[in-house]
Backbone as CSV, one residue per row, in Angstrom:
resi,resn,N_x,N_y,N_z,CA_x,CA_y,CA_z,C_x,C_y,C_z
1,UNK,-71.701,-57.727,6.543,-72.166,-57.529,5.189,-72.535,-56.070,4.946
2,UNK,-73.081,-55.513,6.061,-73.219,-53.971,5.720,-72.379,-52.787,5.374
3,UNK,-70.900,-53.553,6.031,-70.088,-52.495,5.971,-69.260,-52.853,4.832
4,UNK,-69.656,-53.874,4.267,-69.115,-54.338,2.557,-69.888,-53.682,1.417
5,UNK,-71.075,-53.513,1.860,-72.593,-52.607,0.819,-71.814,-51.285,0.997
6,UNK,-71.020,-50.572,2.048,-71.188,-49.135,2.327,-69.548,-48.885,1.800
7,UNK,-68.866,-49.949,1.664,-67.558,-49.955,0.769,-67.582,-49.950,-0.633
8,UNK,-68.355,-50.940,-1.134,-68.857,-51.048,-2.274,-69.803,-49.794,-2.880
9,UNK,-70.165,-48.873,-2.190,-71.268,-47.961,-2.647,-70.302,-46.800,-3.042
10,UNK,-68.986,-46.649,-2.225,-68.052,-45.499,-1.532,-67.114,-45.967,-3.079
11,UNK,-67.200,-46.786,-3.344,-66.585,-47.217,-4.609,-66.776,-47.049,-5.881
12,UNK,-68.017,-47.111,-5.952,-68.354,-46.767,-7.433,-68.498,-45.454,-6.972
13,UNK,-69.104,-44.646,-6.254,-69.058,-43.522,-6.385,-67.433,-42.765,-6.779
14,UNK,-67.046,-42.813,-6.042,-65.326,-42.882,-6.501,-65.194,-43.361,-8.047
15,UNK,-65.130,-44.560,-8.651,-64.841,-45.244,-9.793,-66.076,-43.488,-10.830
16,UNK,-67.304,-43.677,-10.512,-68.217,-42.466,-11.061,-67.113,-41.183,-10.778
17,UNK,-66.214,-40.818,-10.050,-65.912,-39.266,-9.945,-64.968,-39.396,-10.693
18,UNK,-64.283,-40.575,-10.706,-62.806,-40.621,-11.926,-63.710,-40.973,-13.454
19,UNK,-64.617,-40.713,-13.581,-64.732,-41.370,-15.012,-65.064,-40.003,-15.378
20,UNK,-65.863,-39.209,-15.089,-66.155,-38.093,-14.838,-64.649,-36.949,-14.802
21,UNK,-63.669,-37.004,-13.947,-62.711,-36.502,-14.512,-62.241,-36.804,-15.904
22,UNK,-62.303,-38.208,-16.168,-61.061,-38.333,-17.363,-61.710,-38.215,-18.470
23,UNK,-63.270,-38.282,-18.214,-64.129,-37.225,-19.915,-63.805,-35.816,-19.669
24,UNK,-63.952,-35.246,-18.474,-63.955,-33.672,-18.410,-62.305,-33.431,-18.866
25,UNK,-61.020,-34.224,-18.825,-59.781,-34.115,-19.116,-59.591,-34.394,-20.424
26,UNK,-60.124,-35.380,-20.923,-60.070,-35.675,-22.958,-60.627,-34.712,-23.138
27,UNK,-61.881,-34.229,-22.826,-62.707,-33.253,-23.688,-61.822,-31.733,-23.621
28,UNK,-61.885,-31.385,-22.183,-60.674,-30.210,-22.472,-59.077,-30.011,-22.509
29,UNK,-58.683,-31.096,-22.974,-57.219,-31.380,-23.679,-56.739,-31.428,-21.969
30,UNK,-56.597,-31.953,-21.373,-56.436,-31.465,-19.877,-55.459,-32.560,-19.371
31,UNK,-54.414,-33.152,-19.955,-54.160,-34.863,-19.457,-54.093,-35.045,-17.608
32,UNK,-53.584,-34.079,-17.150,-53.562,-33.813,-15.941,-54.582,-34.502,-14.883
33,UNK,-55.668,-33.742,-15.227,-57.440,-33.884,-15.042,-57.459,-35.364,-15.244
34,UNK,-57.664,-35.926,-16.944,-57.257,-37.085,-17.159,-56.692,-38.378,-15.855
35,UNK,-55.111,-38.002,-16.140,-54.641,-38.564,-15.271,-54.949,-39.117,-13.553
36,UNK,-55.732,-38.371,-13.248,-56.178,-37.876,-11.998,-57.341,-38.907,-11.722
37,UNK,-58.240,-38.690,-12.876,-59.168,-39.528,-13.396,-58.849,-41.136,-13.184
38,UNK,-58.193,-41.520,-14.130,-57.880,-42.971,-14.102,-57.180,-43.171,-12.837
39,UNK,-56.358,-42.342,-12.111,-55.906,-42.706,-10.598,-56.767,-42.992,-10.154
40,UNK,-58.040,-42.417,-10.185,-58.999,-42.961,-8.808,-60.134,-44.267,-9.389
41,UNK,-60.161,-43.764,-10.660,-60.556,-45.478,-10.782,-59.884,-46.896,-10.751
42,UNK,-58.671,-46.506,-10.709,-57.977,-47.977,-10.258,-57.617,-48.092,-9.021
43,UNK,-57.705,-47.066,-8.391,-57.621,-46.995,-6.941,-58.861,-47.546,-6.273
44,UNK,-59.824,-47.241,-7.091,-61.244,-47.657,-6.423,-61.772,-48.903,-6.624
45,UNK,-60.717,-49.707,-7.702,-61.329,-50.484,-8.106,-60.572,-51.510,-7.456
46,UNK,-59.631,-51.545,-7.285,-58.701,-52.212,-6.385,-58.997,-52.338,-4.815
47,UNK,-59.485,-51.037,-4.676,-60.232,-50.974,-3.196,-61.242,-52.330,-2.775
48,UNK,-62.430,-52.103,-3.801,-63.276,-52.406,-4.036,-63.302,-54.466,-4.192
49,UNK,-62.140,-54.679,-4.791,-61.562,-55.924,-5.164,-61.246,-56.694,-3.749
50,UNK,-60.325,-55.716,-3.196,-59.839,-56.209,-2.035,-60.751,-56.613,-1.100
51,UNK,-62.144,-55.179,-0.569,-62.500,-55.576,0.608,-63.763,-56.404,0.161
52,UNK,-63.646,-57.464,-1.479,-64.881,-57.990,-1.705,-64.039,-59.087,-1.496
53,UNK,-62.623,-59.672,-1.491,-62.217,-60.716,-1.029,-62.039,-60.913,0.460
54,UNK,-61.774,-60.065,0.982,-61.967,-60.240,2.614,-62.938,-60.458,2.876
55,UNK,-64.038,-59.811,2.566,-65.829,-60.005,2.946,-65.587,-61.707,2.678
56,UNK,-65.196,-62.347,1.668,-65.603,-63.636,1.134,-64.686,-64.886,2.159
57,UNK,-63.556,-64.045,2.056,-62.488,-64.828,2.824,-63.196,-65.321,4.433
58,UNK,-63.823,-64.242,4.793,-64.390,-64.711,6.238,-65.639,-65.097,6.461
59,UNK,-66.622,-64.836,5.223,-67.472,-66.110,5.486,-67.329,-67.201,4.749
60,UNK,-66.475,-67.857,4.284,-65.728,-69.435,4.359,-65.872,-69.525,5.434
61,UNK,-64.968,-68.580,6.379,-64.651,-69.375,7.588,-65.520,-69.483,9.071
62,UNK,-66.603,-69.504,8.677,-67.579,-69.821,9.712,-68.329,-70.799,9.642
């Protein structure tokens, strides 16, 4: 469970650095920046998805 808290933490921080790009990319016409932005929040969020179904998947199985 701890190393699901320290995935989950590593995540939003991530999901926080892309949201943070893709205002700093709208605001200065930047789509690039932008772009960059929403990469890592769906990257993180997907991350985040995954290792919260594995965490779940294996305590079923005990």
């Amino acid at each position: 469970m701890k190393s699901f808290l320290a995935i989950l933490v590593a995540a939003l921080a991530v999901i926080g650095l892309g949201l943070t790009l893709a205002m700093a990319g709208e605001a200065g016409d930047a789509p690039g920046l932008a772009l960059i932005g929403i990469v890592l929040i769906t990257g993180a969020y997907t991350f985040a998805v995954r290792a919260a179904y594995r965490a779940g998947k294996t305590q079923g199985q005990r």
